[in-house]
mmCIF file of the C-alpha atoms, coordinates in Angstrom:
data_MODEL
# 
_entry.id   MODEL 
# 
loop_
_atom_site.group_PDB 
_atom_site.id 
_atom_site.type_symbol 
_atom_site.label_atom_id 
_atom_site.label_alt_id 
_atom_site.label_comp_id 
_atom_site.label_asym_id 
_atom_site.label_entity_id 
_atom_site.label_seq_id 
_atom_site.pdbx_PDB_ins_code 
_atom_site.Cartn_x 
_atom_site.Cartn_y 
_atom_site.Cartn_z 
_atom_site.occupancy 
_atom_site.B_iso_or_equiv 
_atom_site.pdbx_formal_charge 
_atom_site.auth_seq_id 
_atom_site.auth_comp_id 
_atom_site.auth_asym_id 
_atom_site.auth_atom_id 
_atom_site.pdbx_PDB_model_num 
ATOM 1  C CA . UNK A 1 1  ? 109.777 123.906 101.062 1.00 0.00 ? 1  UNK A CA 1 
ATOM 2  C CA . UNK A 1 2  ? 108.338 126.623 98.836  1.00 0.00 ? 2  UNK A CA 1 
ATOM 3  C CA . UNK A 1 3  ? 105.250 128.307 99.208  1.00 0.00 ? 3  UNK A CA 1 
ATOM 4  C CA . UNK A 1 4  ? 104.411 126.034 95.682  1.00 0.00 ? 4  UNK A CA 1 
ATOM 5  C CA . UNK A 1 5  ? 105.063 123.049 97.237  1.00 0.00 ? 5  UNK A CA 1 
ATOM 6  C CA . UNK A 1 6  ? 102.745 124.127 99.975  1.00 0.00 ? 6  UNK A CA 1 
ATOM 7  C CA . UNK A 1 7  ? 100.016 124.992 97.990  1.00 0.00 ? 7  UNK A CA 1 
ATOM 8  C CA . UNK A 1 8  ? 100.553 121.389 96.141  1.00 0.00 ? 8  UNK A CA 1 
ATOM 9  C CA . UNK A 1 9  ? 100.352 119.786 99.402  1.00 0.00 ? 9  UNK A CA 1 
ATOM 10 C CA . UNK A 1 10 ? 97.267  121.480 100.819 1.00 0.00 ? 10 UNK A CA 1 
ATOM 11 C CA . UNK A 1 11 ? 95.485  121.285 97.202  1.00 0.00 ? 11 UNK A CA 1 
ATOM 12 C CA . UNK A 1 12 ? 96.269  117.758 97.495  1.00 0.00 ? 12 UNK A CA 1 
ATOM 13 C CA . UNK A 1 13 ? 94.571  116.891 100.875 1.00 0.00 ? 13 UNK A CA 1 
ATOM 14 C CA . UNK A 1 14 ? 91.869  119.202 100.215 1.00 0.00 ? 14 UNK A CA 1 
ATOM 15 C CA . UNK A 1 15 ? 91.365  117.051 97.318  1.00 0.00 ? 15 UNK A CA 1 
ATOM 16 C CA . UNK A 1 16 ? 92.296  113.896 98.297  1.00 0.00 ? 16 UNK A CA 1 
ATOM 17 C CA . UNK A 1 17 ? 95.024  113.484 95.423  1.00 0.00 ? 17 UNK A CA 1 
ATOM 18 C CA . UNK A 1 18 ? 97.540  111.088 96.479  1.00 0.00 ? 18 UNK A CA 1 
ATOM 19 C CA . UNK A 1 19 ? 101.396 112.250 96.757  1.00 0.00 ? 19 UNK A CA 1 
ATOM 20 C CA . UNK A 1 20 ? 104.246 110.989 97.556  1.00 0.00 ? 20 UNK A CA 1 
ATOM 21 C CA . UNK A 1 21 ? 107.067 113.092 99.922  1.00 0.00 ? 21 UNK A CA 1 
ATOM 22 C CA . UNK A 1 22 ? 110.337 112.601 100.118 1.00 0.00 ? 22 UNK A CA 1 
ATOM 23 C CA . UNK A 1 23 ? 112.723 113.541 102.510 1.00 0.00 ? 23 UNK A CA 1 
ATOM 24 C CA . UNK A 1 24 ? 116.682 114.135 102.603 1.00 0.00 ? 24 UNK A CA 1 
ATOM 25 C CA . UNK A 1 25 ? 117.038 111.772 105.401 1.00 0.00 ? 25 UNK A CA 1 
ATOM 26 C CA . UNK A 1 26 ? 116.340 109.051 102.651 1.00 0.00 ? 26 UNK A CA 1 
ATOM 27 C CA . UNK A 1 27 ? 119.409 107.723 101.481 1.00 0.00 ? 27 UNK A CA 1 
ATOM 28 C CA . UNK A 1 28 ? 117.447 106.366 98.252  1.00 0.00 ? 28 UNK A CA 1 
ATOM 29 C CA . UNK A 1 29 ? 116.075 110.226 97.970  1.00 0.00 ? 29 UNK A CA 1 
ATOM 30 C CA . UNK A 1 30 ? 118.943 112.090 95.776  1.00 0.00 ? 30 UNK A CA 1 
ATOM 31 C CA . UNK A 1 31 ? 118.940 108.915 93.130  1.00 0.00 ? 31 UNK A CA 1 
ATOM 32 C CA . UNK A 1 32 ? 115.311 109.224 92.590  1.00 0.00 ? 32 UNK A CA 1 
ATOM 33 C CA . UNK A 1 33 ? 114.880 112.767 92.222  1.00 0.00 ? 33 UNK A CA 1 
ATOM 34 C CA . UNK A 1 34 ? 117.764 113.103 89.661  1.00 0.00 ? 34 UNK A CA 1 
ATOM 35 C CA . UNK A 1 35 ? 115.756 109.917 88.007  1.00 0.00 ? 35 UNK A CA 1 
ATOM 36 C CA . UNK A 1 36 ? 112.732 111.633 88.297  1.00 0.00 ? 36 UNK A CA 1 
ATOM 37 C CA . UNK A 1 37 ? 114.917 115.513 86.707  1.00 0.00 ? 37 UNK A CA 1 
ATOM 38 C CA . UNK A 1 38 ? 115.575 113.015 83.759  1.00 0.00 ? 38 UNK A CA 1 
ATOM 39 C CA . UNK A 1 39 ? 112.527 111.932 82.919  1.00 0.00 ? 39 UNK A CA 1 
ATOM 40 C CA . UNK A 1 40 ? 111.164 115.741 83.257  1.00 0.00 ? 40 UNK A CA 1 
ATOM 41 C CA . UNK A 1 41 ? 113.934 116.715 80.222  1.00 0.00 ? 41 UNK A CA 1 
ATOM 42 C CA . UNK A 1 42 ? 112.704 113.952 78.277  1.00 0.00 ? 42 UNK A CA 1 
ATOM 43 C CA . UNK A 1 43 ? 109.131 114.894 78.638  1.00 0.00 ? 43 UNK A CA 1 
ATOM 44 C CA . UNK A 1 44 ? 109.597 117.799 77.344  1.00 0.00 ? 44 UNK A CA 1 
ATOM 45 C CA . UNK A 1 45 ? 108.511 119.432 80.739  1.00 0.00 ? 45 UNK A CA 1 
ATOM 46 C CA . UNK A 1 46 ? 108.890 123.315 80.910  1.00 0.00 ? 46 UNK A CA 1 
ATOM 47 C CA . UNK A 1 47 ? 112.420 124.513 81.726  1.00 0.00 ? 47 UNK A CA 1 
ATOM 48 C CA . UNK A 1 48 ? 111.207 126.212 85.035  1.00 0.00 ? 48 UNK A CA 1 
ATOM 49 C CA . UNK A 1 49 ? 109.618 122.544 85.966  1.00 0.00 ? 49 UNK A CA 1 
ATOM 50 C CA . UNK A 1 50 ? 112.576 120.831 84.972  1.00 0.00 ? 50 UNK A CA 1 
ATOM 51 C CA . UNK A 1 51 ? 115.050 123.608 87.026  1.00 0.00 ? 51 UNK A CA 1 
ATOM 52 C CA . UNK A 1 52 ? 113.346 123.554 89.771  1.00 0.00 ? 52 UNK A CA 1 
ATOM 53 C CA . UNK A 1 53 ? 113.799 120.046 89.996  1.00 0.00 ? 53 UNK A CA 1 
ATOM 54 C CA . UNK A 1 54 ? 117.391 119.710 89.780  1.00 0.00 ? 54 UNK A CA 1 
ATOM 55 C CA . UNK A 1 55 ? 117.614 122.906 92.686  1.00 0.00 ? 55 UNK A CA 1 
ATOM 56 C CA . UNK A 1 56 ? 115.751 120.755 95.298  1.00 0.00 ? 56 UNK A CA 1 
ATOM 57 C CA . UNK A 1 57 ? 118.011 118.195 93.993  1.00 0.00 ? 57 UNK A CA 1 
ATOM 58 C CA . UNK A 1 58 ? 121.252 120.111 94.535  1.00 0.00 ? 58 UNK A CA 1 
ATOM 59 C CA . UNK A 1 59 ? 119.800 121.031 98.687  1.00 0.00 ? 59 UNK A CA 1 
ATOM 60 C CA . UNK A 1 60 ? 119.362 116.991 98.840  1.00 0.00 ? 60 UNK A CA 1 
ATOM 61 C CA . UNK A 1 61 ? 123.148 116.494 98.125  1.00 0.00 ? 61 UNK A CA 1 
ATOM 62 C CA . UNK A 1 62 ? 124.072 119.370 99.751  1.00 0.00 ? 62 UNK A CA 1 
ATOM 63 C CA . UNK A 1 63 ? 122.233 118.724 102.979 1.00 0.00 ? 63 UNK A CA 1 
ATOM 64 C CA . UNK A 1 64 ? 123.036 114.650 102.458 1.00 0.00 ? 64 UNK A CA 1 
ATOM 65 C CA . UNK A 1 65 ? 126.745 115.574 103.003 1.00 0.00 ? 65 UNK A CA 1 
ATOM 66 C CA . UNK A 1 66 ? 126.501 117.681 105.682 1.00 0.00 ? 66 UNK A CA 1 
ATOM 67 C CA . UNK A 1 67 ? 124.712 115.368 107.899 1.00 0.00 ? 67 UNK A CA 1 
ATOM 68 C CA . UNK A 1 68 ? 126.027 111.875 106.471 1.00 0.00 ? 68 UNK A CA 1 
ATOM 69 C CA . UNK A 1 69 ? 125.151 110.460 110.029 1.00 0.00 ? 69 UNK A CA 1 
ATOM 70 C CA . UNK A 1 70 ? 121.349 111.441 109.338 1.00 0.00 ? 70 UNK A CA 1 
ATOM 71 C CA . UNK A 1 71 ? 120.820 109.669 105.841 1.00 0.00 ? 71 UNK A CA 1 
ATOM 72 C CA . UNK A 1 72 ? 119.834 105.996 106.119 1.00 0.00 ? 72 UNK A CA 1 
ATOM 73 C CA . UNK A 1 73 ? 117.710 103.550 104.545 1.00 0.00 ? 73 UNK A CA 1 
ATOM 74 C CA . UNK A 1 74 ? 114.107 104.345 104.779 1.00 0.00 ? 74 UNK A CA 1 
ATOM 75 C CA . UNK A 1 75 ? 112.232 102.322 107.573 1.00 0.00 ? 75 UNK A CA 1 
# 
């Protein structure tokens, strides 16, 4: 987690802004982050925005098959 995605949390239950976490145990996780990396390039989100979303989705993958036993559906 980065010290922004801190922040984002923390501002967001100070706030009580709703978010949604997801984690790399979640099978379903890697497919909906790269969904969610496409939708940032057609946005026209900033480059950082849309970079930084395809790093957290490379440490998913990465992560997902190194510890294949560990990913499963979500309860």
């Amino acid at each position: 987690m980065t010290k922004k995605d801190r922040k984002i949390i923390d501002d967001s239950e100070a706030n009580g802004t709703p978010i949604f976490v997801l984690t790399a145990k979640d099978k379903l996780s890697l497919e909906t982050i790269l969904g969610y990396h496409y939708q940032c390039r057609e946005a026209g989100c900033s480059e950082e925005h849309i970079k930084n979303a395809m790093l957290r989705a490379n440490e998913f993958e990465d992560w997902q098959g190194e510890n294949k036993d560990k990913v499963k559906l979500p309860d």
